[in-house]
PyMOL CGO cylinders between C-alpha atoms (Angstrom):
from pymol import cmd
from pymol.cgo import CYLINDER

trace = [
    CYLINDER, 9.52, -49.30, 8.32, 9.50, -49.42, 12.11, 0.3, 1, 1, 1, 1, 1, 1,
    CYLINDER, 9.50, -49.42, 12.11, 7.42, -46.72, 13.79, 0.3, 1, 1, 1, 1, 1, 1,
    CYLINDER, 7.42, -46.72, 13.79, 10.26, -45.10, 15.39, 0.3, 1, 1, 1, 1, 1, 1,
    CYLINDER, 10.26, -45.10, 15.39, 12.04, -44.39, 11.63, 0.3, 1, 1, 1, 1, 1, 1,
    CYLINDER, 12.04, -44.39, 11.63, 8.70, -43.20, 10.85, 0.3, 1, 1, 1, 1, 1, 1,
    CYLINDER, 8.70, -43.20, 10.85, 8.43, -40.21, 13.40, 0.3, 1, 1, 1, 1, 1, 1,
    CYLINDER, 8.43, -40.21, 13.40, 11.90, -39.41, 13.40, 0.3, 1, 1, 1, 1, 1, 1,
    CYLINDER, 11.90, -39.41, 13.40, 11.48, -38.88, 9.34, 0.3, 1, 1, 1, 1, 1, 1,
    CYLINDER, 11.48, -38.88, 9.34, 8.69, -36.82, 10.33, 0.3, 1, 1, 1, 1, 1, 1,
    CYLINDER, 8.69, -36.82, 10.33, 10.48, -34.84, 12.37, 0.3, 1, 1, 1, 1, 1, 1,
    CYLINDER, 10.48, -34.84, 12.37, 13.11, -34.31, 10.20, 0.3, 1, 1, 1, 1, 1, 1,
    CYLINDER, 13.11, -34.31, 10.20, 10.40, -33.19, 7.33, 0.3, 1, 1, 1, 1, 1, 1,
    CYLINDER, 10.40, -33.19, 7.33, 9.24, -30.77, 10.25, 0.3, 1, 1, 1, 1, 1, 1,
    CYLINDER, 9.24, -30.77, 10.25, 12.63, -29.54, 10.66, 0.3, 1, 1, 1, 1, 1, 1,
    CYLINDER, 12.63, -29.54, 10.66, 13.48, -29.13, 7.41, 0.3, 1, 1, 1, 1, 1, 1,
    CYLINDER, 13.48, -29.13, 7.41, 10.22, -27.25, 6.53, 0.3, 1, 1, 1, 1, 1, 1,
    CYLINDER, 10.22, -27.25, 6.53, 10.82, -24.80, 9.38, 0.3, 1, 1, 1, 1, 1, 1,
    CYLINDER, 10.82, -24.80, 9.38, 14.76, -24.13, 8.64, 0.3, 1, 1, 1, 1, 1, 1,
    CYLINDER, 14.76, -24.13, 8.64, 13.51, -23.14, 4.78, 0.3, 1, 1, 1, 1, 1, 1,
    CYLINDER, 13.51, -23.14, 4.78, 10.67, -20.83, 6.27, 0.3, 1, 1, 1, 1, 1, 1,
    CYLINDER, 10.67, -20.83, 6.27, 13.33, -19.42, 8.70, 0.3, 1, 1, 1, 1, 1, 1,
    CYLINDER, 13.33, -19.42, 8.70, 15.32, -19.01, 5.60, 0.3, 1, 1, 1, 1, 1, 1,
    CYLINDER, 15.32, -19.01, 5.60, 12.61, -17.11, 3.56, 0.3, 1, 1, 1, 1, 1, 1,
    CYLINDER, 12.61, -17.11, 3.56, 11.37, -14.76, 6.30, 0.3, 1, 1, 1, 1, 1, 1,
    CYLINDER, 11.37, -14.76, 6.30, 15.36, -13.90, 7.80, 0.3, 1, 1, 1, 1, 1, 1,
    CYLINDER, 15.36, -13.90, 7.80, 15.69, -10.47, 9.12, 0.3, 1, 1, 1, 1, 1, 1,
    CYLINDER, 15.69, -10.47, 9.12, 17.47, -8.94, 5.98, 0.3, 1, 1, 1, 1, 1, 1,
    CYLINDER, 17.47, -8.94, 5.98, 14.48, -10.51, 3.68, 0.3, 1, 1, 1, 1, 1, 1,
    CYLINDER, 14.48, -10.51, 3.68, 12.05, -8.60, 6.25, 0.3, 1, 1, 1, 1, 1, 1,
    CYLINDER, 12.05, -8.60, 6.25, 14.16, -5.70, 5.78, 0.3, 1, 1, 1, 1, 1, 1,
    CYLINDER, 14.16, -5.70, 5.78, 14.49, -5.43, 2.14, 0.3, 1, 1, 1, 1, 1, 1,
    CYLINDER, 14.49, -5.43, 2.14, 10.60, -6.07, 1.99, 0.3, 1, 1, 1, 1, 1, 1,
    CYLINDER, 10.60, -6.07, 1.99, 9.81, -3.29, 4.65, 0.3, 1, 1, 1, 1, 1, 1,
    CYLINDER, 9.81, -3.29, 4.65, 11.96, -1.25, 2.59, 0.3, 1, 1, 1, 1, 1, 1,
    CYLINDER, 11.96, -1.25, 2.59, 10.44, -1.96, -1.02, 0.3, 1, 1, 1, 1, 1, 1,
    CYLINDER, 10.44, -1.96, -1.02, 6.85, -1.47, 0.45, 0.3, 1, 1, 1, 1, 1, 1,
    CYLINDER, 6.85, -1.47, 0.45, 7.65, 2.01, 1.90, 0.3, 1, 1, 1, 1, 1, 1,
    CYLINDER, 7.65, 2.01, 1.90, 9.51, 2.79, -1.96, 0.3, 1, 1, 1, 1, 1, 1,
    CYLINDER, 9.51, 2.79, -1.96, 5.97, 1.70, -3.29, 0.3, 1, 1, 1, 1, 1, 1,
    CYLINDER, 5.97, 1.70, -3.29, 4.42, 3.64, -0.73, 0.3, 1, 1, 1, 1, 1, 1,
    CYLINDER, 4.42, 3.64, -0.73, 5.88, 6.50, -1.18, 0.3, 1, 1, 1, 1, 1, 1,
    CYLINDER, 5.88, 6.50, -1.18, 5.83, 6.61, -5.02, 0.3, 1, 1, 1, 1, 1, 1,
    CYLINDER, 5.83, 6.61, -5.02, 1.91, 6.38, -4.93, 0.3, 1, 1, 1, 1, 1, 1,
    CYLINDER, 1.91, 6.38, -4.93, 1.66, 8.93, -2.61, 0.3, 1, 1, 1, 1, 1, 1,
    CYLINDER, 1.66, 8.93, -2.61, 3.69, 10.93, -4.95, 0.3, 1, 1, 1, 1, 1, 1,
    CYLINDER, 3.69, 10.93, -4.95, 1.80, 9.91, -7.95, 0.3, 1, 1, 1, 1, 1, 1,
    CYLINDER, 1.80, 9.91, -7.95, -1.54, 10.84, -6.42, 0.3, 1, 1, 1, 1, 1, 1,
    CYLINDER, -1.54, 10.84, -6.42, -0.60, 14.32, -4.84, 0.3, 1, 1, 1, 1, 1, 1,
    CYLINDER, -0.60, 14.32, -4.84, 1.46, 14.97, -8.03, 0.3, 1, 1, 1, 1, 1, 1,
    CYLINDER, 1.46, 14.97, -8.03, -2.08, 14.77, -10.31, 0.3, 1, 1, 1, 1, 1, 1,
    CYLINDER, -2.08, 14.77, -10.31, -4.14, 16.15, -7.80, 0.3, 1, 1, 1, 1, 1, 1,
    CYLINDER, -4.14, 16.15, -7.80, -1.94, 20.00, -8.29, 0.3, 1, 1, 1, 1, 1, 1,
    CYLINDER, -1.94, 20.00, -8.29, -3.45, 22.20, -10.70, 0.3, 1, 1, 1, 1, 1, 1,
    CYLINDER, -3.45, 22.20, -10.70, -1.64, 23.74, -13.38, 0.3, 1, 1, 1, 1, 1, 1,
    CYLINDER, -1.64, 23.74, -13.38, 0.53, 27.52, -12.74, 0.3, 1, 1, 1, 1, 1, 1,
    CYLINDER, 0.53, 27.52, -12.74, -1.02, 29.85, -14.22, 0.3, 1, 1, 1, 1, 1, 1,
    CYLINDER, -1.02, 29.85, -14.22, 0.81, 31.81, -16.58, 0.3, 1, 1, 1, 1, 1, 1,
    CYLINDER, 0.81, 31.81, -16.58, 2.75, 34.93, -15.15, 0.3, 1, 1, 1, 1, 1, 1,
    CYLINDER, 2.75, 34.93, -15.15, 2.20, 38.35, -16.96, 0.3, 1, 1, 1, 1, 1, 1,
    CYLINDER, 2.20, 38.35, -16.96, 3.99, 41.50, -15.01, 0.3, 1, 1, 1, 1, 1, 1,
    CYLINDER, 3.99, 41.50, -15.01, 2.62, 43.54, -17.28, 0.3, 1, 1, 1, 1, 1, 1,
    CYLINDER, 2.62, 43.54, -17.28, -1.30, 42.30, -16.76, 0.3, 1, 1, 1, 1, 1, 1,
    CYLINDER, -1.30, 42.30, -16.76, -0.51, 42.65, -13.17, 0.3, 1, 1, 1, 1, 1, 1,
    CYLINDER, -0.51, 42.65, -13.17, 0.79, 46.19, -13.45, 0.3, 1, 1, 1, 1, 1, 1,
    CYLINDER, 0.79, 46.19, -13.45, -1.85, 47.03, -15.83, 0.3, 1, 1, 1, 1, 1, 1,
    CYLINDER, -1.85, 47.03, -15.83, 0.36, 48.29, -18.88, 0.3, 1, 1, 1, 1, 1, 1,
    CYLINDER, 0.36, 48.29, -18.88, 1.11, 47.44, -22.51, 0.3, 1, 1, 1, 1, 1, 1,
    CYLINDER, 1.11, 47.44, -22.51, 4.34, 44.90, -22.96, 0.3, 1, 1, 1, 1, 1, 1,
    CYLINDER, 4.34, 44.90, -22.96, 5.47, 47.37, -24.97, 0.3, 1, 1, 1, 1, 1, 1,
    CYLINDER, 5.47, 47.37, -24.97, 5.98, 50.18, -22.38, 0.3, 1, 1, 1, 1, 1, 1,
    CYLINDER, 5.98, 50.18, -22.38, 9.00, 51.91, -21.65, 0.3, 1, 1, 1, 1, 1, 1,
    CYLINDER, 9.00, 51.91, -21.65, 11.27, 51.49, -18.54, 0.3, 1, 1, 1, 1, 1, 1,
    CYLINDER, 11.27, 51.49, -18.54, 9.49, 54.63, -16.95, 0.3, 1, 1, 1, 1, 1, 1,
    CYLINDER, 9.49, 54.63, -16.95, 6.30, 53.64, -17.39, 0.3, 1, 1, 1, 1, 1, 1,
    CYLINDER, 6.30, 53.64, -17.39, 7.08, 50.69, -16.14, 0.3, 1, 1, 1, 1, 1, 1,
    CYLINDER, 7.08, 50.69, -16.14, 8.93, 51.81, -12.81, 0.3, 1, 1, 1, 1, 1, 1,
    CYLINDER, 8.93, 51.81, -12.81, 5.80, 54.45, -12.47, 0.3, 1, 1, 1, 1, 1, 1,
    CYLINDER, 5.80, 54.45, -12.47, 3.29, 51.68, -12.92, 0.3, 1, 1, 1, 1, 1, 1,
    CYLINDER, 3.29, 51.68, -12.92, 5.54, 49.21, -10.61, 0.3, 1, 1, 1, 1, 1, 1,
    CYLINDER, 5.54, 49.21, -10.61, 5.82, 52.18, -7.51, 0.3, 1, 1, 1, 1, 1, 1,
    CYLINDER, 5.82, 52.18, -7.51, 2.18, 52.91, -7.89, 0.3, 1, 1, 1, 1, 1, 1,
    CYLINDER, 2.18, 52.91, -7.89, 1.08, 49.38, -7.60, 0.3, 1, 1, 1, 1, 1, 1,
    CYLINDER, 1.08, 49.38, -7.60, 3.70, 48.96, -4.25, 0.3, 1, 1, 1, 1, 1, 1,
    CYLINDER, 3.70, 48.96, -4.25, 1.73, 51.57, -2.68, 0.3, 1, 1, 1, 1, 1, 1,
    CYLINDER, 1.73, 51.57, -2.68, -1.07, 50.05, -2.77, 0.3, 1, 1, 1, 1, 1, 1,
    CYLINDER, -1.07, 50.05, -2.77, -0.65, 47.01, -1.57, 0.3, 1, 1, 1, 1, 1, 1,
    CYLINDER, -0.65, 47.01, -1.57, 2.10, 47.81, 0.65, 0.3, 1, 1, 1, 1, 1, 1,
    CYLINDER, 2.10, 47.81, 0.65, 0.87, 46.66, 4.29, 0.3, 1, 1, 1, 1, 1, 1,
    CYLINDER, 0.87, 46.66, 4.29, 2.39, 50.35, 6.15, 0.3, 1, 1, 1, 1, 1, 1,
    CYLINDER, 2.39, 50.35, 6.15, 0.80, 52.23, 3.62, 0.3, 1, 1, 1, 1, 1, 1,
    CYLINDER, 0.80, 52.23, 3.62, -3.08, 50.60, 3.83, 0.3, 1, 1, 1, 1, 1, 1,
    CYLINDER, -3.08, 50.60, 3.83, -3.14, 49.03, 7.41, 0.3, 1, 1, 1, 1, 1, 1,
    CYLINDER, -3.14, 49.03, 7.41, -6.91, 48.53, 7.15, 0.3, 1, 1, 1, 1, 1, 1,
    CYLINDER, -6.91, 48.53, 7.15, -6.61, 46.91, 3.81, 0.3, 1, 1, 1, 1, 1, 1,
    CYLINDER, -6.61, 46.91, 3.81, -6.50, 42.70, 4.54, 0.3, 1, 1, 1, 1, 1, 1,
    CYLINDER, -6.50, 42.70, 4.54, -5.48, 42.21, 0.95, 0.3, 1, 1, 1, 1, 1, 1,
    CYLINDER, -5.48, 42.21, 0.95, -2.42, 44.75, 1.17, 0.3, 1, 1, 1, 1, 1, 1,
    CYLINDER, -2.42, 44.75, 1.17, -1.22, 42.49, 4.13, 0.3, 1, 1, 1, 1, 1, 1,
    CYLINDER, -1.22, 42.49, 4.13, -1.59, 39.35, 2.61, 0.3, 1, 1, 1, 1, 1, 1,
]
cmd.load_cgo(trace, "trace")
């Protein structure tokens, strides 16, 4: 082989090299991979803040009214106005619980 069919094969390795990188890293590969990484992202930051939340706890109206389950409508409205009075934030303006 002469020297010159050497370089230009060379230079067509080079050239073929770069045109399959080009290829590989095209805009719409960039795109899809910018794309699955903020998917990933996002799912892990899901996954994390979704364990890190602690568990409702169980809602009773009748614990937080203070009466039997088995109570009748009118104790139950009496119980209910009572309780609205007391934390109503007009009613008790000095109270910082009946405002929040």
């Amino acid at each position: 082989m002469r020297k010159e069919e050497v370089v230009f094969n060379k230079k067509l390795l080079r050239a073929e090299v770069k045109s399959s990188a080009s290829k590989l890293f095209s805009t719409p590969f960039l795109l899809k991979l910018a794309g699955l990484a903020f998917l990933v992202y996002m799912f892990t930051l899901c996954y994390s803040r979704a364990e890190s939340v602690e568990p409702m706890k169980a809602f009773d109206p009748f614990k937080i009214l203070e009466i039997d389950s088995n109570a009748s409508d009118k104790d139950i409205k009496r119980a209910y106005r009572k309780r609205s009075l007391e934390t109503h934030p007009d009613k008790n303006p000095d109270d910082p619980l009946a405002s929040s």
